[in-house]
C-alpha positions as a Markdown table, in Angstrom:
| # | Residue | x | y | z |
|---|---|---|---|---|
| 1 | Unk | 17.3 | 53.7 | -75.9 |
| 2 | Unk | 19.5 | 55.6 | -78.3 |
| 3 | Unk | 21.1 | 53.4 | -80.8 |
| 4 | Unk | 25.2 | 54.1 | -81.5 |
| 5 | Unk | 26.3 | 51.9 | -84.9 |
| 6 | Unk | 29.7 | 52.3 | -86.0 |
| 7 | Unk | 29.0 | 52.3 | -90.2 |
| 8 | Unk | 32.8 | 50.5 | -90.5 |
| 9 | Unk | 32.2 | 47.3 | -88.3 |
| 10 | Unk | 28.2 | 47.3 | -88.1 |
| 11 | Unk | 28.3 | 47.0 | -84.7 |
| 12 | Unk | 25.4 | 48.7 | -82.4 |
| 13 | Unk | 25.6 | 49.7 | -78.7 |
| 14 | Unk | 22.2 | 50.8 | -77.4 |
| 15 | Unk | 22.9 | 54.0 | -74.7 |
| 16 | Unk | 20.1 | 55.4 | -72.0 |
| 17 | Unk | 21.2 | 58.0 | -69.8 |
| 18 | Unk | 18.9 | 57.0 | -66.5 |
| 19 | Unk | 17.2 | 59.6 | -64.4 |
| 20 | Unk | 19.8 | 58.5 | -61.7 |
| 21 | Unk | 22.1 | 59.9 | -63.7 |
| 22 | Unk | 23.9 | 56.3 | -64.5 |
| 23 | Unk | 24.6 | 55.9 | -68.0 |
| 24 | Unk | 23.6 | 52.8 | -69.8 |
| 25 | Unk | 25.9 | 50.6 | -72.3 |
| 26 | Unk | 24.1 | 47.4 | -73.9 |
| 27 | Unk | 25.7 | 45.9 | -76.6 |
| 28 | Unk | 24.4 | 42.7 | -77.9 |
| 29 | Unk | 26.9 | 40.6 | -79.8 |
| 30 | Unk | 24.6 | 37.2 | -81.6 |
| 31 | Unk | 26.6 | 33.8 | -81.6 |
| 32 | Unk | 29.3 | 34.7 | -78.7 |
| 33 | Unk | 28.8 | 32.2 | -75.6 |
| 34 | Unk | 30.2 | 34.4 | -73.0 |
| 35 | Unk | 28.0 | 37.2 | -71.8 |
| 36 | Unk | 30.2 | 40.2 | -69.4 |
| 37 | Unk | 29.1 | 43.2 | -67.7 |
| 38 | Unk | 30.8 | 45.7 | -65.8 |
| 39 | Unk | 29.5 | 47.9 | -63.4 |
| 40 | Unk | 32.7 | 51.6 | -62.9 |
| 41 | Unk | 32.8 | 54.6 | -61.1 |
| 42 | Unk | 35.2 | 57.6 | -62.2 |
| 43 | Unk | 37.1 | 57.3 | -59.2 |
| 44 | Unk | 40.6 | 55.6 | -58.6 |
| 45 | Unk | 43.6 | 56.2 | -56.3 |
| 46 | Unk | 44.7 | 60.0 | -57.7 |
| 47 | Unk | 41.3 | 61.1 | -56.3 |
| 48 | Unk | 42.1 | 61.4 | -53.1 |
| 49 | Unk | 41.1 | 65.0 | -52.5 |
| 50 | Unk | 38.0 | 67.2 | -53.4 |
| 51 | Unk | 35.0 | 68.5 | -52.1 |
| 52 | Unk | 31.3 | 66.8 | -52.6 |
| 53 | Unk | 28.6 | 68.6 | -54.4 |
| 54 | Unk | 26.5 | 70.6 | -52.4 |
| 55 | Unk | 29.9 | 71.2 | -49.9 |
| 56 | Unk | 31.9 | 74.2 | -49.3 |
| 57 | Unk | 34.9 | 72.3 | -47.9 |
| 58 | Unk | 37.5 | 70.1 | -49.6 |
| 59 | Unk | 38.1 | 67.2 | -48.1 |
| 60 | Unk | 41.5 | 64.7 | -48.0 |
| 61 | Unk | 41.8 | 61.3 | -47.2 |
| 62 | Unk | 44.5 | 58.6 | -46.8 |
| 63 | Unk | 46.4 | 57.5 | -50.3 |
| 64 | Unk | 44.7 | 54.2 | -50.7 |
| 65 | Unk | 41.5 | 54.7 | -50.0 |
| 66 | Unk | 39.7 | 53.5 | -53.7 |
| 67 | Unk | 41.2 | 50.4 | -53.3 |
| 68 | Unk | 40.4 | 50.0 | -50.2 |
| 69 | Unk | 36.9 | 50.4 | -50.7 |
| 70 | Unk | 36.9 | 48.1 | -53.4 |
| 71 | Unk | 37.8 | 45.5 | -51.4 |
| 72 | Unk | 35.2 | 45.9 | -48.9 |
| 73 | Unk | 32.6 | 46.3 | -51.5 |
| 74 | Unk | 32.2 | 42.4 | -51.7 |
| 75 | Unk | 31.1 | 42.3 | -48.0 |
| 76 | Unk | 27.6 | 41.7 | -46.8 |
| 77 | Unk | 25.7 | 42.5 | -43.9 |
| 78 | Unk | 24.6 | 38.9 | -43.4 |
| 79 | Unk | 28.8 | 38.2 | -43.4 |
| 80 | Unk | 28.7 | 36.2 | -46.8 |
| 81 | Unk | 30.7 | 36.7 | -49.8 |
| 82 | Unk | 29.4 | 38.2 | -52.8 |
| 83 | Unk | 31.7 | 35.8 | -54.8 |
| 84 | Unk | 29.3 | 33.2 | -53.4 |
| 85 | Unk | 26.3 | 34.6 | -54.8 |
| 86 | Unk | 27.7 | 34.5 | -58.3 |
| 87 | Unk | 29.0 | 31.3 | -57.9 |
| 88 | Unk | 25.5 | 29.7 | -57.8 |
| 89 | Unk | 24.7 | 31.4 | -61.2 |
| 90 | Unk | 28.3 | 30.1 | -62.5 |
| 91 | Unk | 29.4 | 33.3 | -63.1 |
| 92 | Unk | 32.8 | 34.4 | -62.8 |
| 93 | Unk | 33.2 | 37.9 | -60.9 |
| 94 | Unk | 36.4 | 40.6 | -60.1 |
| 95 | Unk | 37.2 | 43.8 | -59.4 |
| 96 | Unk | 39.9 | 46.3 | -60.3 |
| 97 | Unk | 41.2 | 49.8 | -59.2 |
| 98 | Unk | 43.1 | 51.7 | -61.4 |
| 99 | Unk | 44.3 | 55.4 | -61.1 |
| 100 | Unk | 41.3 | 56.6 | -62.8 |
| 101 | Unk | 38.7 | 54.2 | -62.1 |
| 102 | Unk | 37.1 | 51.5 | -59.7 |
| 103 | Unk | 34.9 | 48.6 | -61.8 |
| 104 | Unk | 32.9 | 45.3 | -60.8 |
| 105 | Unk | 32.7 | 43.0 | -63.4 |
| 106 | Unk | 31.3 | 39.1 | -64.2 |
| 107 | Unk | 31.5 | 37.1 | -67.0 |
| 108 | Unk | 29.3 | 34.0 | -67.1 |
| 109 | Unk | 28.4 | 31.7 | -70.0 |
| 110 | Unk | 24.4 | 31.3 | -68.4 |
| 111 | Unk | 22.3 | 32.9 | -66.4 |
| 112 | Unk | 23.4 | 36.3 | -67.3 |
| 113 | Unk | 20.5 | 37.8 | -66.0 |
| 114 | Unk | 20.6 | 36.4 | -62.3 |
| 115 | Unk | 24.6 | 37.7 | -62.4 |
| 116 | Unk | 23.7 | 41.2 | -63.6 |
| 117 | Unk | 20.7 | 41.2 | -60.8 |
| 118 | Unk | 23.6 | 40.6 | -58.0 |
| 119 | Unk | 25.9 | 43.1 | -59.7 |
| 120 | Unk | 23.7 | 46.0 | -59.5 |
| 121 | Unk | 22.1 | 44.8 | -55.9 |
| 122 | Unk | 26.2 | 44.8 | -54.2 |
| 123 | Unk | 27.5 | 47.6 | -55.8 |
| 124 | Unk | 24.6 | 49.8 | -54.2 |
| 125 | Unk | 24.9 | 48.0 | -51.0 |
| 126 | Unk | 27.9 | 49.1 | -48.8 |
| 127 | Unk | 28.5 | 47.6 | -45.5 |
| 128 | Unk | 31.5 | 48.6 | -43.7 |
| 129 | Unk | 32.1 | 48.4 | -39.8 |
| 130 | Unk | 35.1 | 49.2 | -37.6 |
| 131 | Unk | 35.6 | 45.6 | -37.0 |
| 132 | Unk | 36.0 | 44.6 | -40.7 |
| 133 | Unk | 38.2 | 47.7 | -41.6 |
| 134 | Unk | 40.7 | 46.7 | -38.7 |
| 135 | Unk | 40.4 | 43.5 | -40.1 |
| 136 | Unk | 41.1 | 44.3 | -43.9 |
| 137 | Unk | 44.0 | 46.5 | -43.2 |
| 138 | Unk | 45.6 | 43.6 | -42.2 |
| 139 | Unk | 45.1 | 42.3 | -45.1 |
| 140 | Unk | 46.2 | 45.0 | -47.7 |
| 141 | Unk | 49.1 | 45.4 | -45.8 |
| 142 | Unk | 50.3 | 42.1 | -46.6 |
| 143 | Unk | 49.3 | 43.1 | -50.0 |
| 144 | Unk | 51.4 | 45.9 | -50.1 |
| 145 | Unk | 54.7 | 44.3 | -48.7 |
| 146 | Unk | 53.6 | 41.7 | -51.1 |
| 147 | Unk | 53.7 | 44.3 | -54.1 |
| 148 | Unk | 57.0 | 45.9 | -52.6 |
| 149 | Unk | 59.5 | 42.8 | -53.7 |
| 150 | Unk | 57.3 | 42.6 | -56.9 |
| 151 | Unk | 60.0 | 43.5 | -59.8 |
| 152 | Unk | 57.3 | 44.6 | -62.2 |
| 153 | Unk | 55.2 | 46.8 | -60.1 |
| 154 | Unk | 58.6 | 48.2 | -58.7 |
| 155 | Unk | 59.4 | 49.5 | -62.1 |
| 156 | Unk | 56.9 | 50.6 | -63.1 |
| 157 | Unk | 56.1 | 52.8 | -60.1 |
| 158 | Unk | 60.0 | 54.1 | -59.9 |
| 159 | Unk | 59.7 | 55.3 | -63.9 |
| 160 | Unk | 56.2 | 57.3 | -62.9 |
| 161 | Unk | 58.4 | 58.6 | -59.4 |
| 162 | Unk | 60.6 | 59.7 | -61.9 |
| 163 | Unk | 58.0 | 61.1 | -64.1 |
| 164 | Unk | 56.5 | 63.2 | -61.8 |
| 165 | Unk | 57.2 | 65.7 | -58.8 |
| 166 | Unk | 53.7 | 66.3 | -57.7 |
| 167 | Unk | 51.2 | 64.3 | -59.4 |
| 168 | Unk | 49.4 | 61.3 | -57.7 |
| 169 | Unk | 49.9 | 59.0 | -60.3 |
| 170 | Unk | 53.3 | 58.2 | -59.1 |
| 171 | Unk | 51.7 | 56.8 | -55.8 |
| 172 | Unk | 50.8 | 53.1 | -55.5 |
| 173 | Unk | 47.3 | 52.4 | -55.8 |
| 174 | Unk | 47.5 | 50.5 | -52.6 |
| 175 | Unk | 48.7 | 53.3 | -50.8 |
| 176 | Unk | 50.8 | 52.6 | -48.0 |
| 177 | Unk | 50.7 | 50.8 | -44.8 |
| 178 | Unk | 51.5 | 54.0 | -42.9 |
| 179 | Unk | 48.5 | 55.7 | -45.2 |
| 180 | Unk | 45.7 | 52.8 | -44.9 |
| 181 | Unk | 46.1 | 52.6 | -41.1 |
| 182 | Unk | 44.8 | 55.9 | -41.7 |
| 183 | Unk | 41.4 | 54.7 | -42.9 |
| 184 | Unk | 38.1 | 53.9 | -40.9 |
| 185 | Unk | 34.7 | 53.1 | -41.8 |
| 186 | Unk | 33.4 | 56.9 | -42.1 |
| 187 | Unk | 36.2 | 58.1 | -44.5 |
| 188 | Unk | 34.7 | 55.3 | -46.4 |
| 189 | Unk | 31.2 | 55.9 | -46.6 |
| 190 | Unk | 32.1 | 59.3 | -47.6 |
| 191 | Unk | 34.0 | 58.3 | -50.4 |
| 192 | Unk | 31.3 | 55.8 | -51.5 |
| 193 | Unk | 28.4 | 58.3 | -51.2 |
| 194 | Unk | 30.7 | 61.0 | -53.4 |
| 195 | Unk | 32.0 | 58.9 | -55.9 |
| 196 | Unk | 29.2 | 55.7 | -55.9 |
| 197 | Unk | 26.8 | 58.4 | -56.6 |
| 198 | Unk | 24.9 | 57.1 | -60.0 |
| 199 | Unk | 25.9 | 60.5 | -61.8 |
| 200 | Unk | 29.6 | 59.4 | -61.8 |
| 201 | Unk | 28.9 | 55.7 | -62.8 |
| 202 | Unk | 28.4 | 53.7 | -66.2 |
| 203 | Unk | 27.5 | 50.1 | -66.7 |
| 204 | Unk | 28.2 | 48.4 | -70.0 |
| 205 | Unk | 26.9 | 44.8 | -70.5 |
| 206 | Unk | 27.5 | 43.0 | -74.0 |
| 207 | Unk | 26.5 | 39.2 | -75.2 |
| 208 | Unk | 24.0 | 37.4 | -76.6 |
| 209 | Unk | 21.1 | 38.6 | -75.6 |
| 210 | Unk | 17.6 | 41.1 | -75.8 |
| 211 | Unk | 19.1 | 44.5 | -75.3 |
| 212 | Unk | 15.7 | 45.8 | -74.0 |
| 213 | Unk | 15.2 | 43.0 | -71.6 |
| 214 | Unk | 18.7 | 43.6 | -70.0 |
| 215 | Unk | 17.5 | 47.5 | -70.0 |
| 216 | Unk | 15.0 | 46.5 | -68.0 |
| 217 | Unk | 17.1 | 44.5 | -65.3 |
| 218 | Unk | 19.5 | 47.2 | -65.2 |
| 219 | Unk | 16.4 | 49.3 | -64.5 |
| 220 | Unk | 14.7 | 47.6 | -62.1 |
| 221 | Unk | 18.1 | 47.0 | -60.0 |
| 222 | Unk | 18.4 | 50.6 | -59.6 |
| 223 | Unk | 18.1 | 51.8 | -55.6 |
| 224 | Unk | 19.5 | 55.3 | -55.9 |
| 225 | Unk | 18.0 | 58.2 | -57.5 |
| 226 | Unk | 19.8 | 60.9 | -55.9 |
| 227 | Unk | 22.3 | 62.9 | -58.9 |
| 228 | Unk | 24.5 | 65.6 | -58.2 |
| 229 | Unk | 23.5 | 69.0 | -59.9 |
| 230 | Unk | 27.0 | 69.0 | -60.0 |
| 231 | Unk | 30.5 | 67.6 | -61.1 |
| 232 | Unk | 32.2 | 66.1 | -57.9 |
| 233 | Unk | 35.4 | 68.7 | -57.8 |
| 234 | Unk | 38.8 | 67.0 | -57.6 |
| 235 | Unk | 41.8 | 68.4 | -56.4 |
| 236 | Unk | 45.3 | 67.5 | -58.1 |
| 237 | Unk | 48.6 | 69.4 | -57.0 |
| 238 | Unk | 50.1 | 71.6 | -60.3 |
| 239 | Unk | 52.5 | 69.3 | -62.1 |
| 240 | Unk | 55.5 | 70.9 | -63.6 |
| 241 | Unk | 56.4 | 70.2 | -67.6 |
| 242 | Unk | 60.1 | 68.9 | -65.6 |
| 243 | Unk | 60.5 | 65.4 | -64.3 |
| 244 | Unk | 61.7 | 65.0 | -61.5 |
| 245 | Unk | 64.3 | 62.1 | -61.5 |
| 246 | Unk | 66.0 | 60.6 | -64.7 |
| 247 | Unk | 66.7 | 57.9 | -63.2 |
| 248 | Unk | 66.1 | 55.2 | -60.3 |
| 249 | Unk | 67.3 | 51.3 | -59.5 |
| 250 | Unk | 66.9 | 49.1 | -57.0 |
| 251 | Unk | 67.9 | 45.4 | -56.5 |
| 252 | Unk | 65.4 | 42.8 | -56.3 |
| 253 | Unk | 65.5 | 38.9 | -56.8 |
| 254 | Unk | 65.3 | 38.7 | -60.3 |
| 255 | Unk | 67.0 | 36.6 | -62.9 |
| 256 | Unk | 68.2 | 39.6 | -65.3 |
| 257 | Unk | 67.9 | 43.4 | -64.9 |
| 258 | Unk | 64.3 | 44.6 | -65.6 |
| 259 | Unk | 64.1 | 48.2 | -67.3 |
| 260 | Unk | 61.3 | 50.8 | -68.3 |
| 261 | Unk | 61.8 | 53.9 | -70.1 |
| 262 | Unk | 59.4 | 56.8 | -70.1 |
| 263 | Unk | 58.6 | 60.0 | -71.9 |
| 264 | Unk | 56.0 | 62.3 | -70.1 |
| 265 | Unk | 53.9 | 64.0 | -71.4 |
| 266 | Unk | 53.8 | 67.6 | -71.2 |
| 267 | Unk | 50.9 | 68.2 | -73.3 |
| 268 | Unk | 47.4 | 67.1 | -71.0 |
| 269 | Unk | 44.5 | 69.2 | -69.4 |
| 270 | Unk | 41.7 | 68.1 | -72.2 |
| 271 | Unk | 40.1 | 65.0 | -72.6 |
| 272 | Unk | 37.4 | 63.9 | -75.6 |
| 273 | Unk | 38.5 | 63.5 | -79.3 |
| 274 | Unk | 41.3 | 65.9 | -79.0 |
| 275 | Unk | 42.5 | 63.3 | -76.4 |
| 276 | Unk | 42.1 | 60.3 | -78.8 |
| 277 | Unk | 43.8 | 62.0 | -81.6 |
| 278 | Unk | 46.7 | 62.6 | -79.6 |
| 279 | Unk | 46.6 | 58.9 | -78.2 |
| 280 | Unk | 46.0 | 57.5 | -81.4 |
| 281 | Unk | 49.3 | 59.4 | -83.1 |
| 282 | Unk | 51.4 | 58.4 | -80.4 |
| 283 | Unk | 50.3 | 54.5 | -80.6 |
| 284 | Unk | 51.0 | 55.1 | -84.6 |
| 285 | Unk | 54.7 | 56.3 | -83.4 |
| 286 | Unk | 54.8 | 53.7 | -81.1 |
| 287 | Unk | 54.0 | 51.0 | -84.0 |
| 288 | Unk | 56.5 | 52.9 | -86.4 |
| 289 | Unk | 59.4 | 53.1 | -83.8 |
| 290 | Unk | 59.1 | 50.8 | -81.4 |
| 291 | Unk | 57.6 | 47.4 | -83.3 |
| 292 | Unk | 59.3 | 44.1 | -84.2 |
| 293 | Unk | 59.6 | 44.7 | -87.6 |
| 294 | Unk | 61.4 | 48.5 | -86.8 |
| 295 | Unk | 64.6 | 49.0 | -87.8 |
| 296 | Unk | 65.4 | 49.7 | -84.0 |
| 297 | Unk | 64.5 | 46.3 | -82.3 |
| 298 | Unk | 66.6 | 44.5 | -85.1 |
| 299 | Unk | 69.4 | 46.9 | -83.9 |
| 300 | Unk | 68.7 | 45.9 | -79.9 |
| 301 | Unk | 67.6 | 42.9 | -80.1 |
| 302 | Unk | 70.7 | 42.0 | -82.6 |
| 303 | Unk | 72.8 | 43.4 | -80.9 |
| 304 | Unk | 71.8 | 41.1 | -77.7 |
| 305 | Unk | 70.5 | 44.5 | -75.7 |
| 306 | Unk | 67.3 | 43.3 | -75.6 |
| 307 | Unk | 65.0 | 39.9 | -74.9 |
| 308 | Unk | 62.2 | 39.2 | -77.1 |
| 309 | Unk | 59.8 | 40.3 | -74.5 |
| 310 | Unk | 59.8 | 43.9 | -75.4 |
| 311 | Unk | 57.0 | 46.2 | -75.4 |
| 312 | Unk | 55.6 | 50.1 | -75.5 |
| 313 | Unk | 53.1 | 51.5 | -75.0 |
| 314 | Unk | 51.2 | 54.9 | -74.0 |
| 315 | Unk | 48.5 | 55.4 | -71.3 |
| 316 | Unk | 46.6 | 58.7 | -72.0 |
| 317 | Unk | 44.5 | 60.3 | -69.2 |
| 318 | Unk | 42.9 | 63.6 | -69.4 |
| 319 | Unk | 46.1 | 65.2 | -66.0 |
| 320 | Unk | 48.7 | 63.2 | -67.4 |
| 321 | Unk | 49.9 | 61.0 | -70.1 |
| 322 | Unk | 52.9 | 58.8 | -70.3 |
| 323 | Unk | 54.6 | 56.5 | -73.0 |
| 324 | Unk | 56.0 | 53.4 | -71.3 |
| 325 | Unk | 59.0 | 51.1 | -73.0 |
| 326 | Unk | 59.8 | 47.3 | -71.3 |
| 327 | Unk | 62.1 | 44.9 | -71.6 |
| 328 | Unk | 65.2 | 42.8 | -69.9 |
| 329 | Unk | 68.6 | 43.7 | -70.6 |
| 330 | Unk | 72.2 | 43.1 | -69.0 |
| 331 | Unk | 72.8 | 46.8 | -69.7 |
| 332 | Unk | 69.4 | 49.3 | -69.6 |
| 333 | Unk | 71.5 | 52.0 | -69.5 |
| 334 | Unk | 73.0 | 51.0 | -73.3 |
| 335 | Unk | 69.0 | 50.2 | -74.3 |
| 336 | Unk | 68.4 | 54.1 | -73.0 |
| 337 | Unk | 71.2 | 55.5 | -75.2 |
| 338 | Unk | 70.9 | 53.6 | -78.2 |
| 339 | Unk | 67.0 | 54.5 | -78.1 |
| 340 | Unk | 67.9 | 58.3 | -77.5 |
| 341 | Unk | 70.1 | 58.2 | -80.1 |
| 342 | Unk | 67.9 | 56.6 | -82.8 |
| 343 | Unk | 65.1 | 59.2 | -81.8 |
| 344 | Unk | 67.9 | 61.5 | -82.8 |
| 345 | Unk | 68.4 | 60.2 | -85.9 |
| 346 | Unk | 65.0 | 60.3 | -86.9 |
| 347 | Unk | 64.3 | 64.1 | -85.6 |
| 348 | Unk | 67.1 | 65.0 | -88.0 |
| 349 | Unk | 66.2 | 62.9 | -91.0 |
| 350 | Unk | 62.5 | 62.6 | -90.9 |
| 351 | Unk | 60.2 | 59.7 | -90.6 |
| 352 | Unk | 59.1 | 58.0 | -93.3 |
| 353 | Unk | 55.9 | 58.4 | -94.9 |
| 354 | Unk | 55.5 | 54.4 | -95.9 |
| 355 | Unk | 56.2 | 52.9 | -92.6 |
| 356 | Unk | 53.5 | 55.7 | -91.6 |
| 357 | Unk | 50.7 | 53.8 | -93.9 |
| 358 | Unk | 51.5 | 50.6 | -92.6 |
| 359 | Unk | 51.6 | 51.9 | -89.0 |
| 360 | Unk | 48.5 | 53.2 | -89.4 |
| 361 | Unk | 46.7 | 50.4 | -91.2 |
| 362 | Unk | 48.4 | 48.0 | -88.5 |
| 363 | Unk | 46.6 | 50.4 | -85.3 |
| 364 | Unk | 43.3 | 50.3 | -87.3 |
| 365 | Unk | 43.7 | 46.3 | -87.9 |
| 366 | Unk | 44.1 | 46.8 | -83.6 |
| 367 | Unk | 40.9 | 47.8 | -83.1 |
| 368 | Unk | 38.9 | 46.4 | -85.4 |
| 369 | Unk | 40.5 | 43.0 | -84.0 |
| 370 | Unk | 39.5 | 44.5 | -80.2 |
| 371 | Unk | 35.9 | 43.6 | -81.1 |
| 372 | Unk | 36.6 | 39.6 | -80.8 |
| 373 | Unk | 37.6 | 40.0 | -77.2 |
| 374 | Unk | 34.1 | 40.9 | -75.3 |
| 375 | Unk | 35.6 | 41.6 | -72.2 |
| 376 | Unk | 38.6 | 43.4 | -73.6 |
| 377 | Unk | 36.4 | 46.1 | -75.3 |
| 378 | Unk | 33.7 | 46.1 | -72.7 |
| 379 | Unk | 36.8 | 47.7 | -70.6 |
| 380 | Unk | 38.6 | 50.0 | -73.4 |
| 381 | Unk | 35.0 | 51.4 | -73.9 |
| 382 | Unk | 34.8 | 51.8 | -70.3 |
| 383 | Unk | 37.8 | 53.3 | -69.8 |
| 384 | Unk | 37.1 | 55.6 | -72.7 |
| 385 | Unk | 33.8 | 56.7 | -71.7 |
| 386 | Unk | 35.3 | 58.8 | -68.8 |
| 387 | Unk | 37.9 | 60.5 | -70.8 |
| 388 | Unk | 35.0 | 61.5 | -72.8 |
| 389 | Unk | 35.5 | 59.1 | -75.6 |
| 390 | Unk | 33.2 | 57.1 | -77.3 |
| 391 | Unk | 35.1 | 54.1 | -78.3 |
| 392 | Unk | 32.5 | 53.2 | -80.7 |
| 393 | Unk | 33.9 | 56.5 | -83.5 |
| 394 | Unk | 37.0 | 55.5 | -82.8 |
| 395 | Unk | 37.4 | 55.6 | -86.8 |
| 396 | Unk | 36.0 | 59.4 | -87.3 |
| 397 | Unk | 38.7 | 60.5 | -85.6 |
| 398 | Unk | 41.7 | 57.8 | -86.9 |
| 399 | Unk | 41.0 | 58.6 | -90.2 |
| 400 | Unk | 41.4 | 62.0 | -90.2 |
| 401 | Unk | 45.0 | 61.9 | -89.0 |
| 402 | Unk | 48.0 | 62.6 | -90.9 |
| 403 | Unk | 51.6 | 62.4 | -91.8 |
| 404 | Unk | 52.0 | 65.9 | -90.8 |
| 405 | Unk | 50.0 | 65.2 | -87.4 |
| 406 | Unk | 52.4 | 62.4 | -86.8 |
| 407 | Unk | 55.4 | 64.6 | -87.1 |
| 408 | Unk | 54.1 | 67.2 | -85.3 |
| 409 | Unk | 53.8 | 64.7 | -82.2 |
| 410 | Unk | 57.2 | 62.7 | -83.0 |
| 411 | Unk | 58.9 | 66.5 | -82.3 |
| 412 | Unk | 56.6 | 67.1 | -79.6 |
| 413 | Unk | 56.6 | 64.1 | -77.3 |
| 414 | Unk | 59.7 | 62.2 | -77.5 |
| 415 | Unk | 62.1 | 64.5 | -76.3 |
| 416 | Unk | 65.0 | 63.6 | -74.2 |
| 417 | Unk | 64.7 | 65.9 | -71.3 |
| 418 | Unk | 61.4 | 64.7 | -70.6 |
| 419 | Unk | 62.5 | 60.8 | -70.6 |
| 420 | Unk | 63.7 | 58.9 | -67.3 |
| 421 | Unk | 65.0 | 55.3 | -67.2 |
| 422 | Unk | 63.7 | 52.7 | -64.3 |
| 423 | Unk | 65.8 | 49.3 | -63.6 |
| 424 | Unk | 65.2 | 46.8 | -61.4 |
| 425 | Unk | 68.8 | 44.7 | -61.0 |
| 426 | Unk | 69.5 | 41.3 | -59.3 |
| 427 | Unk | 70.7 | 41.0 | -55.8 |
């Protein structure tokens, strides 16, 4: 194994690329109880068309369809529960689906390696019949009306409708009950064999343990040895710099009006540490404008416009990019404008190059503090790794930003014609 050690925190990861094209993550951490693995494919719900290696066609299936094949991962032939066969080893297993990527993760506190033996063995082991698709669209359907009267999810989908014309982030992840009744047990082994393919896969496992001894497991769980030649092509609509609403509200049982601002962003098509940079600057801007201590939350949040529960934050893919801003108030629409306005203010007198400094020392203080939380940066490096990031040098590329970088991206980013307000109100 190839060993990655970041000089600034002495950490070591320990990295094999496997002939079946899966990449390798081990990452021992001495004294932590907790052990965690997690077992992703590059594939989430905006990859719902392209064509297959080897393939001259492109094919399209239902919105949906990732997490619906998560969910049927955990079946087995026999008509058990893989949660059952991790419960005998006391570990504690999930899933997720995300836009951009499907995981299957445990944490356990013992008898790591009997957990990480069921993790590769299920996740290479599909089972899916026509009986129990009927009988799981059933299921997400309830999901989905579930998710429907959800205030959070609603506005937070609504800001990335307004966001975006074309782009398939704005979908649910769930898809929709008209689109999963869509799905049937072929479209899904299709999808598995493209994007379940070990080429487009990682596995990252960290705790207290042997590295080369976990290698070996990982090894030795292996079924599949059949790579693409090839990257899997996928196939996303052209996504205009305009947005297409800017602004949406619906009512919903909720105590006071929910809100989310956005600012897209127009600036995407790369991935790597040009990617990083450009996330990193934006989480300094984030910290600068956006933070307790700024001069614009004591303005809000004195002014009564805003609860404490107020957050931003910026989610950077390699097709889009988006910076997301939270809270409750009895009047979003005065939040919006007093934000706009303060952006204004600072584009015409300048940022300040102190509150810079501390903005940046508090981001690196972020991740050097992201090490303490195994599972928490077992799923940033994760998530990294397929924007073609290696978490680990995160600092190489932090500390070569600048003022002048930071300015550059302040002009660049938060403008108003790119910005859309979401609110959720009361019945």
């Amino acid at each position: 194994m190839e060993c990655i050690k970041n000089e600034h925190t002495n950490e070591k990861i320990y990295y094999k690329k496997h002939k079946s094209g899966l990449n390798i993550y081990i990452m021992p951490r001495k004294g932590y109880t907790n052990s965690y693995a997690i077992f992703g494919t590059k594939y989430g719900s905006v990859d719902s068309e392209f064509r297959v290696p080897g393939e001259d066609k492109i094919t399209k299936v239902p919105d949906g369809i990732a997490h619906f094949l998560e969910h049927k991962m955990f079946d087995q032939p026999d008509g058990t529960n893989v949660f059952d066969s991790f419960s005998r080893f006391g570990g504690n297993a999930n899933a997720f689906t995300s836009f951009n990527m499907t995981a299957y993760l445990f944490s356990a506190t013992g008898h790591f390696e009997e957990n990480l033996k069921v993790l590769m063995d299920y996740v290479q082991k599909p089972h899916f019949t026509k009986e129990s698709v009927e009988k799981e669209q059933g299921i997400i359907e309830q999901e989905i009306n579930m998710y429907d009267d959800n205030a959070d999810w609603r506005v937070f989908f609504n800001l990335l409708g307004c966001l975006y014309k074309n782009n398939p982030v704005k979908l649910d992840i769930a898809g929709t009950v008209e689109s999963i009744s869509k799905i049937d047990d072929e479209l899904l082994y299709k999808c598995y064999n493209t994007f379940y393919n070990l080429s487009n896969m990682t596995i990252f496992a960290t705790g207290d343990f042997d590295a080369e001894k976990i290698l070996s497991i990982i090894e030795g769980g292996i079924i599949k040895n059949n790579p693409f030649d090839e990257e899997i092509e996928r196939v996303y609509p052209e996504e205009p710099k305009e947005i297409a609403s800017p602004y949406k509200e619906v009512s919903l049982s909720v105590a006071m009006p929910k809100f989310m601002i956005g600012f897209k962003d127009t600036d995407t098509g790369y991935g790597g540490e040009k990617l990083l940079k450009k996330a990193i600057e934006t989480e300094i801007l984030l910290q600068m404008i956006f933070a307790k201590s700024s001069p614009l939350y004591e303005k809000l949040y004195g002014d009564g416009l805003i609860s404490p529960d107020f957050y931003s934050e910026y989610s950077s893919q390699i097709d889009y990019s988006y910076t997301a801003i939270e809270g409750q108030s009895a009047n979003p629409k005065a939040v919006y404008e007093t934000i706009i306005d303060y952006l204004d203010e600072l584009r015409e007198n300048g940022l300040d190059k102190a509150v810079f400094e501390r903005a940046k020392k508090v981001i690196w203080g972020n991740y050097v503090r992201s090490y303490n939380d195994i599972e928490d940066f077992a799923h940033k490096f994760l998530t990294e790794i397929f924007k073609d990031i290696n978490y680990l040098n995160y600092y190489d590329t932090y500390k070569n930003i600048s003022f002048d970088d930071v300015k550059r991206r302040f002009t660049e980013h938060f403008d108003k014609q790119y910005s859309a307000l979401s609110v959720v109100n009361p019945v």
